[in-house]
C-alpha positions in Angstrom: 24.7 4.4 44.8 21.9 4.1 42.1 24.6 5.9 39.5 27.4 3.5 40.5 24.8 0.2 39.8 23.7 1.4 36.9 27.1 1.8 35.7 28.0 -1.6 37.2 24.6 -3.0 35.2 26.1 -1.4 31.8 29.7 -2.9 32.2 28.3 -6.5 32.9 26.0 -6.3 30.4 28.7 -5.5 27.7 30.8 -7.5 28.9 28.5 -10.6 29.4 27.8 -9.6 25.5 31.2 -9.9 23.9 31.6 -13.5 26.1 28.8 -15.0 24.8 29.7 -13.9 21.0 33.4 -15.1 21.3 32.2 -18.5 22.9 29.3 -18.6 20.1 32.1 -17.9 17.5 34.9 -20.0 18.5 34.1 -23.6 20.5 32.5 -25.0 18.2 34.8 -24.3 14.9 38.4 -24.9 13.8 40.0 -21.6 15.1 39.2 -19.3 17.3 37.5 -16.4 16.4 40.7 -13.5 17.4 39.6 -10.6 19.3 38.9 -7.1 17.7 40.2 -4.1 20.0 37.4 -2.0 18.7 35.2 -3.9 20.7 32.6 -1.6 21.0 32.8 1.2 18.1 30.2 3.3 20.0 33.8 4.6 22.0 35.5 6.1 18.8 34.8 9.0 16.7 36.4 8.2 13.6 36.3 4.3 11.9 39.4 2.4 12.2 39.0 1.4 8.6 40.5 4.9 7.7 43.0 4.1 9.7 45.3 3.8 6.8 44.7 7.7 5.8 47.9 9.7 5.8 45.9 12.2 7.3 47.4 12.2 11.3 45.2 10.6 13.7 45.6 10.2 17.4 46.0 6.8 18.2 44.4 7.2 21.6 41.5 8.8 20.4 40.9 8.0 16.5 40.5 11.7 16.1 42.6 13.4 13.9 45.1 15.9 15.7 45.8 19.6 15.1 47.6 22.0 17.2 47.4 25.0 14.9 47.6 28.4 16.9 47.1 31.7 15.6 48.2 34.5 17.7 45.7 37.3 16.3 43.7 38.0 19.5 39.8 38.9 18.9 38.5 41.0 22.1 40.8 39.8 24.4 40.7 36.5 23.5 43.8 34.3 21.8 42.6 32.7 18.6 43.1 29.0 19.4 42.0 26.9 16.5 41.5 23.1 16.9 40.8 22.1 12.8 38.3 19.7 11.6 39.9 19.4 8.1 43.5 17.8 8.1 46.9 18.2 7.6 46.9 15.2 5.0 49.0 15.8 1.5 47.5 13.0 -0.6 44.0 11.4 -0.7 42.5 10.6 2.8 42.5 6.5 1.6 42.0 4.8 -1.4 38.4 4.6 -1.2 37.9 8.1 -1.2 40.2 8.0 -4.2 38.4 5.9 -5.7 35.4 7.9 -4.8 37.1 11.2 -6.9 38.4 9.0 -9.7 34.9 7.8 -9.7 33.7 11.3 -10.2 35.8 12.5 -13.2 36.6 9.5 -14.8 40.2 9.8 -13.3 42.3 6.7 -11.7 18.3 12.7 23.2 19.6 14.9 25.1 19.5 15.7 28.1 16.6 15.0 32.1 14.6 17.8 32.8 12.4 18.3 36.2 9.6 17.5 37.3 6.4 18.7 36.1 5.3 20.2 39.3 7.7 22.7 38.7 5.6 24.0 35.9 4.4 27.4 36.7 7.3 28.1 38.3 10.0 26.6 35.8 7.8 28.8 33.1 8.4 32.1 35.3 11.8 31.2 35.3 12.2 30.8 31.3 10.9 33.7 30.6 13.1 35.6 32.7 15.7 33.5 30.6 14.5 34.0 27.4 14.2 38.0 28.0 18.3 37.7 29.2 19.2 36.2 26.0 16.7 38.3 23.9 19.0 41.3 25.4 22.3 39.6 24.4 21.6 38.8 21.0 19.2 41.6 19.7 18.7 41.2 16.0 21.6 40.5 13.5 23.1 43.3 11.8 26.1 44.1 9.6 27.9 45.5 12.9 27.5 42.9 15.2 27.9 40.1 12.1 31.5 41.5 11.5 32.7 42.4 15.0 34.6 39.4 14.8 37.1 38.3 11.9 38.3 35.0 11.3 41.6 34.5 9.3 41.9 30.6 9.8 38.5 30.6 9.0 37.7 28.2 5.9 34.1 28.1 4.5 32.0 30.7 4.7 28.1 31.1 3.2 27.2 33.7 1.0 25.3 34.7 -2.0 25.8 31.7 -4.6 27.2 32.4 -7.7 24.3 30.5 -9.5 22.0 32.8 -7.5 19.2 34.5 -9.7 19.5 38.6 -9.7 15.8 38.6 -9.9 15.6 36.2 -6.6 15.7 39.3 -3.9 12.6 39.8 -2.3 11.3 43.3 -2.0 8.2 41.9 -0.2 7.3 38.5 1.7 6.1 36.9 -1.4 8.2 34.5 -3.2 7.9 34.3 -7.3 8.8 31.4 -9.2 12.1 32.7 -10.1 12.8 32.8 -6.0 11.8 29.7 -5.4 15.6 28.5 -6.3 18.1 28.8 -3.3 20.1 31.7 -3.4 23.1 30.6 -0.9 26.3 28.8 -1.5 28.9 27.9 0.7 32.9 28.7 -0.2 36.4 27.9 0.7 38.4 30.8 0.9 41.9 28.7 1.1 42.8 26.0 -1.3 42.0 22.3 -1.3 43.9 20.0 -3.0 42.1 16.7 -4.6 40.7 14.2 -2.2 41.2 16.4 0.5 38.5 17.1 3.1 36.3 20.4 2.5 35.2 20.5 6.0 34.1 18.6 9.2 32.3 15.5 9.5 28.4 15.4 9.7 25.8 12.9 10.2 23.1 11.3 7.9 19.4 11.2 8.8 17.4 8.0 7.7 13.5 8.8 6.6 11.7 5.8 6.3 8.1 4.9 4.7 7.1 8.1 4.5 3.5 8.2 2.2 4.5 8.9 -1.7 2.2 11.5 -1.6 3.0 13.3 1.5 3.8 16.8 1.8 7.2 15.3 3.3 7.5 14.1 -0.6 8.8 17.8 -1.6 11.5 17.9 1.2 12.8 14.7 0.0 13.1 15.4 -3.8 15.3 18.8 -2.6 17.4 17.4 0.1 17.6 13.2 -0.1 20.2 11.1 -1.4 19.9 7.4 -2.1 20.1 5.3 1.3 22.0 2.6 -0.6 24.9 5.1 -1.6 25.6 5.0 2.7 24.6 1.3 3.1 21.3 2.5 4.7 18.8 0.6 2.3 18.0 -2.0 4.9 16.7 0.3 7.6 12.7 0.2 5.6 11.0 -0.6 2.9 11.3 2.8 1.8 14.5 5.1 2.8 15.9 8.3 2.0 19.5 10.0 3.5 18.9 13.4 4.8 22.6 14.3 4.3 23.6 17.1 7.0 25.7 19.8 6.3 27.6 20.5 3.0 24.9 18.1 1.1 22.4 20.4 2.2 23.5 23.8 1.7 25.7 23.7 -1.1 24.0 24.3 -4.6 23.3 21.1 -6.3 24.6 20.9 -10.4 24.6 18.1 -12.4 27.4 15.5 -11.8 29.7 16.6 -14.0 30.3 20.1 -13.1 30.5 19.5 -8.9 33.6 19.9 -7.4 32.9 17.9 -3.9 31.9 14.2 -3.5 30.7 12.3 -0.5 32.8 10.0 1.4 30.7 7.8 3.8 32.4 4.3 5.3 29.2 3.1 6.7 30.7 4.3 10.4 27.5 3.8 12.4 27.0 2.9 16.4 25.1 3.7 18.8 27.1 6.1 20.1 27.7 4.7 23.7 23.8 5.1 23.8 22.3 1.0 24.1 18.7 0.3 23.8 19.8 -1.9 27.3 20.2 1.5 29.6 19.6 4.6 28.1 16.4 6.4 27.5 17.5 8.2 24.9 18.1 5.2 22.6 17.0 5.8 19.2 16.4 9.1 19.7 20.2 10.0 18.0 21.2 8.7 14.3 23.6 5.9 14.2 25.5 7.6 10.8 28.0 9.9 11.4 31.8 10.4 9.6 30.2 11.7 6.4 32.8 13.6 4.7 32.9 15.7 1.6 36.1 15.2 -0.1 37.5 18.1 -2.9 36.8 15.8 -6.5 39.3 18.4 -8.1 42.0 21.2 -6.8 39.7 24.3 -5.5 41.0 27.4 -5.8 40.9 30.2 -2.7 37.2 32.1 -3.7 35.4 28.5 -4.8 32.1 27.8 -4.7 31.2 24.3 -3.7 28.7 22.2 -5.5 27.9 19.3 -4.9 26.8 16.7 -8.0 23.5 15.0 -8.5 24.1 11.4 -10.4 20.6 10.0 -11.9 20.5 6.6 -11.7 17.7 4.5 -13.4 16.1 2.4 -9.9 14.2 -0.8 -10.2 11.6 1.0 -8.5 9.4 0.2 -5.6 11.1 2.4 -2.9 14.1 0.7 -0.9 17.1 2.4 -0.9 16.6 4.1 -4.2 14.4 6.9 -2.6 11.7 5.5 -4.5 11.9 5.4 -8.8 14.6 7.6 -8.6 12.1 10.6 -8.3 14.6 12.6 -5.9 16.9 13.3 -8.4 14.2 13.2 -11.7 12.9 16.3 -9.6 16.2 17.8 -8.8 17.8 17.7 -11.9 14.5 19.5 -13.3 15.0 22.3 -10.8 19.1 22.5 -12.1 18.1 22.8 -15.7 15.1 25.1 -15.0 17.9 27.4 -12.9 20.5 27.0 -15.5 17.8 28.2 -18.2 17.1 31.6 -16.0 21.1 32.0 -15.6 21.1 31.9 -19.2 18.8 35.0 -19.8 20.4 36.8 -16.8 23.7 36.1 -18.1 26.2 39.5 -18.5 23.8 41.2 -15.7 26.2 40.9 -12.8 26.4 43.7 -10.5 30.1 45.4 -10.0 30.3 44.9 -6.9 28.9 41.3 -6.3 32.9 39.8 -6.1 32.2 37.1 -9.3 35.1 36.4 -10.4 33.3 33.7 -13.2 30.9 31.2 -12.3 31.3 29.1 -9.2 34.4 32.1 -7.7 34.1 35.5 -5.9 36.7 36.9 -4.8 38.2 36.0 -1.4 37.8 39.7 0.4 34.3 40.1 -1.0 33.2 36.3 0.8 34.4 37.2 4.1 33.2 40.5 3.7 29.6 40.1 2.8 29.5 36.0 4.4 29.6 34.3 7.4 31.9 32.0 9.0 30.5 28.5 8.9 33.1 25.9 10.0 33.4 27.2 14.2 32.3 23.8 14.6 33.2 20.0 14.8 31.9 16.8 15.7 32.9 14.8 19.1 31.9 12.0 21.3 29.4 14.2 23.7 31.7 14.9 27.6 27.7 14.5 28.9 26.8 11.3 29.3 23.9 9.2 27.8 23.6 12.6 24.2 26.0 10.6 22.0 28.1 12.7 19.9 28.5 16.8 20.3 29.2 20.0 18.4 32.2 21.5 19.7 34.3 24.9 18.7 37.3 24.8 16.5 38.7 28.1 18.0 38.1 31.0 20.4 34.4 32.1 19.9 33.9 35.7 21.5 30.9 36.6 22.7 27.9 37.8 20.6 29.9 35.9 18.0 28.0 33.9 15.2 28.8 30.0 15.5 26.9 29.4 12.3 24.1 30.6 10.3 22.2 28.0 8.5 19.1 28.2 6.1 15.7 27.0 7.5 13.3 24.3 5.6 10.0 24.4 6.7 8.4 21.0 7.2 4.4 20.5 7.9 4.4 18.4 11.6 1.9 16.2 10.3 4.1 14.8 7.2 7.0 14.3 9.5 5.5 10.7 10.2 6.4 7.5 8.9 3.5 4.6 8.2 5.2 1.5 8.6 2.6 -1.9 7.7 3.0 -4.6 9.9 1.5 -7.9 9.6 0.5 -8.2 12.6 -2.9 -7.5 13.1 -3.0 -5.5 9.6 -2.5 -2.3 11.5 0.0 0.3 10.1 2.2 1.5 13.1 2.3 5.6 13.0 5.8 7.0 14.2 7.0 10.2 13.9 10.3 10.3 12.1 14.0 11.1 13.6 14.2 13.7 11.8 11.8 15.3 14.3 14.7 15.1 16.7 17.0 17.7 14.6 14.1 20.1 14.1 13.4 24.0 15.4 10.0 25.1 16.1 7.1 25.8 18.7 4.9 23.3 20.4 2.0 25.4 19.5 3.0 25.5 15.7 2.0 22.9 13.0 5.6 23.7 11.4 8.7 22.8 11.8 12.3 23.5 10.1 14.5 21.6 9.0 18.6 23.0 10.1 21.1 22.9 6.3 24.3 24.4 8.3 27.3 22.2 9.2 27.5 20.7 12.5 24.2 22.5 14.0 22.0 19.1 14.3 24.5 18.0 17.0 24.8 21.2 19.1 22.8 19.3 22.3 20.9 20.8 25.3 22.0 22.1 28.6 19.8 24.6 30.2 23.0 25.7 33.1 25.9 25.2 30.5 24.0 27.2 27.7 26.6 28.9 25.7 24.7 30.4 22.1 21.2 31.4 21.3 19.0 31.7 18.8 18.1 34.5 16.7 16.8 35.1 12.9 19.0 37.0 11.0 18.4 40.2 8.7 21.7 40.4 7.3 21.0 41.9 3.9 24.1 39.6 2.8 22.0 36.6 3.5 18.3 37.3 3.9 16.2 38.6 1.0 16.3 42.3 1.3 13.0 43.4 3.4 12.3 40.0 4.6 10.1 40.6 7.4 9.9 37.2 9.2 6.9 38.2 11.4 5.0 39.4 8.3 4.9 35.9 6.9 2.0 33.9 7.1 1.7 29.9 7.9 0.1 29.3 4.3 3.2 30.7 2.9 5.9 29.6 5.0 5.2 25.6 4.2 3.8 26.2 0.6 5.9 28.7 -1.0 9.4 28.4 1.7 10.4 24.9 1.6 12.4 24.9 -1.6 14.1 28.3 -0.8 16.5 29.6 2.1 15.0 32.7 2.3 14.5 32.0 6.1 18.1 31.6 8.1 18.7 31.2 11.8 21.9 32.5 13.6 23.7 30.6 16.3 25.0 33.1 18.6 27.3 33.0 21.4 25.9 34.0 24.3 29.5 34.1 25.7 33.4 33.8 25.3 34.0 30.4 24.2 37.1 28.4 24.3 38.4 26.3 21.6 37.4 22.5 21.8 34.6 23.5 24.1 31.5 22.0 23.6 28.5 24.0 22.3 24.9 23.8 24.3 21.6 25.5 24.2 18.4 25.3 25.6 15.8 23.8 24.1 13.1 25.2 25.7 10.4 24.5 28.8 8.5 22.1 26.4 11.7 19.8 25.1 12.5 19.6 29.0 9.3 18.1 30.1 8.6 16.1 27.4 12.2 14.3 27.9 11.7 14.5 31.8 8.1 12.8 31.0 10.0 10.0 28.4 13.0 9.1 31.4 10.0 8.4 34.4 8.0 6.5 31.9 11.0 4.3 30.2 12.2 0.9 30.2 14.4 -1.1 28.0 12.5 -2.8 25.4 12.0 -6.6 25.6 15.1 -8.7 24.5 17.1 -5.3 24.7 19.6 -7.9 26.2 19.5 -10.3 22.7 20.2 -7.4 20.2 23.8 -7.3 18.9 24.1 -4.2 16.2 25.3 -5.1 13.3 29.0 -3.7 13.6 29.8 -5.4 16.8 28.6 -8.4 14.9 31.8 -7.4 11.9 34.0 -6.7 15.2 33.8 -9.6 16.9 33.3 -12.6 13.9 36.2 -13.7 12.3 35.2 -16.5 10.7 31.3 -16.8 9.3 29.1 -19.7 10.1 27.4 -21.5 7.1 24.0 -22.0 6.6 23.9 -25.2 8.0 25.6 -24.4 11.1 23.4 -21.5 11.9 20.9 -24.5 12.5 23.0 -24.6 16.3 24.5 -21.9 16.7 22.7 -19.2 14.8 22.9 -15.8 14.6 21.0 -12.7 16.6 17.5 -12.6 15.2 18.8 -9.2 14.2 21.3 -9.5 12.1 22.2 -11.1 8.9 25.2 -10.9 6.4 24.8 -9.5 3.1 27.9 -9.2 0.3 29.6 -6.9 -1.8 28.5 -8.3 -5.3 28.0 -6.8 -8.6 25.7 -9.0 -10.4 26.0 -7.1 -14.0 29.7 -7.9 -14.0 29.7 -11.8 -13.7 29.1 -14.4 -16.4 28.0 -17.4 -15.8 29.8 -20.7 -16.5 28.6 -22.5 -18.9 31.3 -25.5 -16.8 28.6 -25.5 -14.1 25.8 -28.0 -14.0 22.1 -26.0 -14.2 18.7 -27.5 -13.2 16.2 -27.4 -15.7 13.2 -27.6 -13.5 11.0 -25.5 -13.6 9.9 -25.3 -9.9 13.3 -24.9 -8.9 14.8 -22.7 -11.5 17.8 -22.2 -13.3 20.8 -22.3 -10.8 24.3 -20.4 -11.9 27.8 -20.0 -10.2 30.4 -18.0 -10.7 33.7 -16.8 -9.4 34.0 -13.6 -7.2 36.0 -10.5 -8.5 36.7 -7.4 -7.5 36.8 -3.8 -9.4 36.6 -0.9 -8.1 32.7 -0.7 -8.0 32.1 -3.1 -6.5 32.7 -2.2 -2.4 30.1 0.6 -3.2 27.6 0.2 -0.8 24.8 -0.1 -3.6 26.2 -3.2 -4.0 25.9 -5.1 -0.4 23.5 -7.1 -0.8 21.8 -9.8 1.5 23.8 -13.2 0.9 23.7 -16.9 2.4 27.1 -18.6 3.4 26.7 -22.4 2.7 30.2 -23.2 2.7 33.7 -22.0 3.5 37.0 -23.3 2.7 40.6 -22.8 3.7 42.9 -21.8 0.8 46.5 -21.6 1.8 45.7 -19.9 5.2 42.7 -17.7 4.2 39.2 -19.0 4.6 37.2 -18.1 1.7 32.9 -18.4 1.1 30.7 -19.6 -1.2 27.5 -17.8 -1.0 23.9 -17.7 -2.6 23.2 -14.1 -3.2 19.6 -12.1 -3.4 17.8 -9.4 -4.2 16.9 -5.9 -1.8 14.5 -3.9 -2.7 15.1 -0.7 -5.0 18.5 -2.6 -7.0 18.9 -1.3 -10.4 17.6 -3.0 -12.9 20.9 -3.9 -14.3 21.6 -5.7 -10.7 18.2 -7.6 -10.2 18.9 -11.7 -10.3 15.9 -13.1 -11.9 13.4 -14.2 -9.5 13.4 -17.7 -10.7 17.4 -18.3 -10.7 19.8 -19.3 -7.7 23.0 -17.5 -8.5 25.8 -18.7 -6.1 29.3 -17.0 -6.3 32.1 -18.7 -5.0 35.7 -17.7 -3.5 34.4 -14.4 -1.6 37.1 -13.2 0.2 36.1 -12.9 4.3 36.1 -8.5 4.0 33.7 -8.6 1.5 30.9 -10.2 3.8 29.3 -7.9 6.1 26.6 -8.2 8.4 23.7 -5.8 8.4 20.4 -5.3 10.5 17.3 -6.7 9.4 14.6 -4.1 8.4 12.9 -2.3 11.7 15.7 -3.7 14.1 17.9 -0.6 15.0 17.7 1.6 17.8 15.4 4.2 15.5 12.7 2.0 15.2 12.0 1.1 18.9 8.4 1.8 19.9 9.8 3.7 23.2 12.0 6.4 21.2 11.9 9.5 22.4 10.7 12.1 19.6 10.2 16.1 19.7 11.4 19.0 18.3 13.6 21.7 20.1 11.7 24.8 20.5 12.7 28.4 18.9 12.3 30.9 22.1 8.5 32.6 22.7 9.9 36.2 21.7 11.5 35.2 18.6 8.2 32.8 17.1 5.8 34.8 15.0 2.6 34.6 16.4 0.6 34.0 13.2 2.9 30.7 12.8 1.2 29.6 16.3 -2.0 27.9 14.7 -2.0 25.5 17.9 -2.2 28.3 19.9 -3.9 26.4 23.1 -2.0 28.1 25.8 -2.3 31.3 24.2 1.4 32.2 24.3 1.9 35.0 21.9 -1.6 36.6 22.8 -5.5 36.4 23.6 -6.1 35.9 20.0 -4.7 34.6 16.5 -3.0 36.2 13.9 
């Protein structure tokens, strides 16, 4: 009964929702406002704006369809293979042409128990964690290679731009270490603007200090927030791109073969603020897609390019002055200069074929498979999207490996200054969420492998484990991860990927099942704690997300008529507008007063910068017109904070651009209103098993886990 009112609650509330925003939209204006399908995004996987792509996509689900089957069986099992990639035999759609042209110059998870259950439910884990400890044992060559793959596409392995001097003989990392060692190929070709592998998500870190140990993490792995239309999220905002972003080996922008294409899909993943406790405890950016920016050869390394880009400064979207990519384009050329001096010093039997190719035998040989994995809508209610297997996963299997950046808990926090009261509010970030680590540990780490941030928790469906590999392939030879201290794992391990964590199945797993794990005793009553405790926020019933706003409005109120009928305090629109490519008329009259400024107008038009997402900017309809059947705005546009320099309107001048065409008017959440920012969010880390944590990185040790005394 409780289940079937909630559920009732839920479908009144939407529906109550879209009423009041058609009525809001249409009675009081010429037309009415016509009714998109998509009603509610949060249902679909995959944006309807690429519904255009010639790639084929199930119309019933937005997914894109495969139905390749590969007889080879593996143990018993028939290789079933459900593919992330696509079947498509030109560019997905134009805008990821345009992305590639661009590039060359070319055209929560889950309710635990209660916590009375504690002694017992501990018992009970341990018993747990000693069954899986037996099932996965420690990685070896044997057990990494039991199981081969021939659909299999991308594989990680030694990097081609690895140093020779970079294997560890000891647990103490040089300088010339310090550089990432790990690459990840395609062992089958990919024509341009093809996809290189699945979708992944984009993390958001907001106002994290300038100074903060967090600062490092973000130089090596961020991207600008206004490249995926995240810049209006906080003051201060850097992407933590998932996946192929993270892993790959960075080079400069001329020399990378794979470019990001993002088309701002975010929702809430049929997770509302309204009913759900785990509300802003998921990120709302998902379909990021690496696309091939030339044709890559079977044996290709992927690298992905760095672009500096001169920001105004001041933080915003640009990651702050641009030092991300000042920083990372220092470590390129300081890698580049030791490749120089190692250059001719190859060893015969490493598979380089020539910089940025191995040979295909040699990667799958001496790699491991890293695309068992693709991204779904979650089949458990209230988790949001899922990780679930391409093809037939045997057991004791590896699902993925991925590389391991260690993150001090106490910079994972974001400092946000609010007016009121002239306190600072003290959050720890979302990117907590996606973490490994120990509740008795100051720190965590960070997963690079494709897919793996969405792999969610289910204690009784539990179908891989966790276990640190030792493959000599992918590990530093003699890497003793119990051997490492705390001092050295944050100060000397956060720009390498000398530590890598294996996914392993802990049973036969079918293809399109979904992947869970357990994420420890801790996780469970922490989230068990957050559900008894939570409520919807105030006003949960007010907030519209932005792209239910672009769903539902056809036509755009002006300033004027917002008076009325305005919008959601939420929202606002903002226009694609390049500033640096507009003249102003001389034709147009100007005010020469000082204390008003200098006012300018121009025409809109389009080229084929302009619908980059650094360029949506916050914009005020004052009037609309209909122009043989097509209502078109005139708008006064403004500044957010971190634009080029190049883009920045002059404080003192009121620039207003007329004719702008209805899709290039968007409307975006105000700073601090989506889901992540909620002061009820549900934040914690998922916990790497008892047996498996080294006991000298348990400097929280209150319990006493590991032992009577510290290591």
């Amino acid at each position: 009964m409780k289940m079937f009112m909630k559920k009732t609650l839920l479908i009144m509330t939407r529906t109550t929702f879209t009423m009041c925003l058609f009525l809001m939209s249409s009675s009081w204006i010429f037309a009415a406002v016509p009714m998109i399908s998509r009603i509610h995004a949060a249902t679909a996987d995959t944006d309807s704006r690429l519904n255009d792509s010639t790639i084929q996509v199930d119309s019933s689900t937005g997914r894109t369809k495969y139905d390749t089957i590969d007889k080879d069986r593996q143990d018993g099992i028939q290789s079933v293979v459900v593919s992330p990639y696509g079947t498509a035999t030109a560019p997905a759609t134009a805008a990821s042409c345009a992305a590639v042209a661009d590039h060359d110059d070319a055209c929560p998870k889950d309710h635990g128990r209660t916590s009375s259950m504690l002694q017992h439910e501990q018992q009970k884990h341990q018993q747990q964690q000693q069954q899986h400890s037996v099932h996965l044992g420690p990685s070896n060559e044997t057990s990494k290679h039991q199981s081969f793959f021939p659909d299999c596409r991308l594989y990680l392995a030694r990097s081609t731009l690895a140093l020779k001097k970079s294997d560890l003989s000891s647990n103490i990392i040089s300088s010339s270490s310090r550089h990432r060692r790990l690459g990840i190929y395609t062992v089958q070709p990919i024509s341009r603007g093809h996809p290189i592998g699945a979708s992944d998500i984009l993390i958001q870190l907001i106002d994290y200090p300038e100074e903060s140990p967090l600062s490092s993490f973000v130089s090596l792995y961020s991207f600008e927030a206004s490249q995926f239309g995240a810049q209006y999220e906080a003051k201060r905002v850097a992407s933590i791109l998932a996946g192929i972003a993270s892993v790959a080996q960075s080079t400069v922008m001329g020399e990378s073969n794979a470019v990001p294409f993002y088309a701002r899909d975010m929702d809430e993943a049929d997770v509302p603020r309204t009913v759900e406790p785990g509300a802003g405890a998921l990120t709302h950016y998902h379909n990021l897609t690496f696309l091939a920016a030339k044709h890559l050869s079977a044996g290709s390394e992927i690298f992905v390019g760095i672009p500096y880009s001169s920001s105004s400064g001041g933080g915003g979207g640009g990651g702050g002055d641009n030092q991300w990519s000042q920083s990372r384009m220092e470590r390129i050329r300081q890698r580049d200069e030791l490749l120089q001096m190692e250059d001719g010093s190859e060893l015969p039997d490493d598979g380089v074929v020539h910089r940025g190719r191995r040979d295909v035998k040699w990667i799958q040989e001496h790699g491991i498979c890293v695309d068992h994995l693709m991204v779904q809508k979650s089949r458990k209610k209230g988790v949001g999207r899922g990780a679930f297997a391409v093809r037939n996963i045997p057991k004791g299997s590896i699902l993925s490996a991925s590389p391991l950046v260690p993150i001090d808990r106490k910079a994972a926090v974001s400092v946000t200054a609010v007016k009121q009261g002239g306190k600072a509010r003290i959050r720890e970030q979302l990117l907590v969420n996606y973490c490994l680590g120990h509740v008795n540990s100051s720190v965590l780490f960070y997963p690079t492998a494709p897919v793996v941030n969405l792999i969610n928790h289910d204690r009784q469906k539990a179908n891989v484990g966790l276990r640190w590999s030792t493959s000599k392939d992918i590990v530093t030879n003699g890497l003793n991860v119990s051997a490492i201290s705390l001092e050295n794992v944050i100060s000397k391990f956060y720009d390498s990927d000398a530590l890598v964590m294996e996914f392993v199945a802990t049973r036969d797993i079918r293809a399109n099942e979904e992947i869970f794990m357990d994420y420890g005793l801790a996780w469970s009553l922490a989230w068990e704690k957050h559900v008894q405790e939570w409520n919807p926020p105030p006003n949960a019933m007010a907030y519209a997300p932005s792209y239910v706003m672009d769903d539902v409005t056809g036509l755009l109120r002006t300033e004027k008529e917002q008076v009325e009928h305005p919008y959601p305090s939420n929202v606002m629109t903002a226009c694609f507008y390049r500033y640096s490519t507009h003249q102003r008329n001389d034709g147009i009259a100007s005010s020469n007063k000082a204390s008003s400024g200098e006012t300018t107008a121009v025409q809109w038009k389009m080229d084929r910068r302009t619908f980059d997402y650094r360029n949506l900017r916050p914009c005020q309809v004052v009037k609309r017109e209909d122009i043989d059947g097509k209502f078109y705005y005139t708008a006064i546009m403004k500044n957010w904070n971190g634009m080029k320099k190049d883009e920045m309107i002059p404080k003192h001048e009121i620039h207003i651009v007329n004719s702008i065409p209805r899709h290039a008017v968007r409307f975006v959440d105000k700073l601090y209103t989506t889901d992540m920012h909620l002061s009820n969010t549900f934040r914690h880390e998922i916990q790497i098993p008892d047996d498996i944590f080294p006991c000298a990185w348990m400097d929280l040790d209150h319990n006493k886990i590991c032992g009577e005394t510290k290591h």
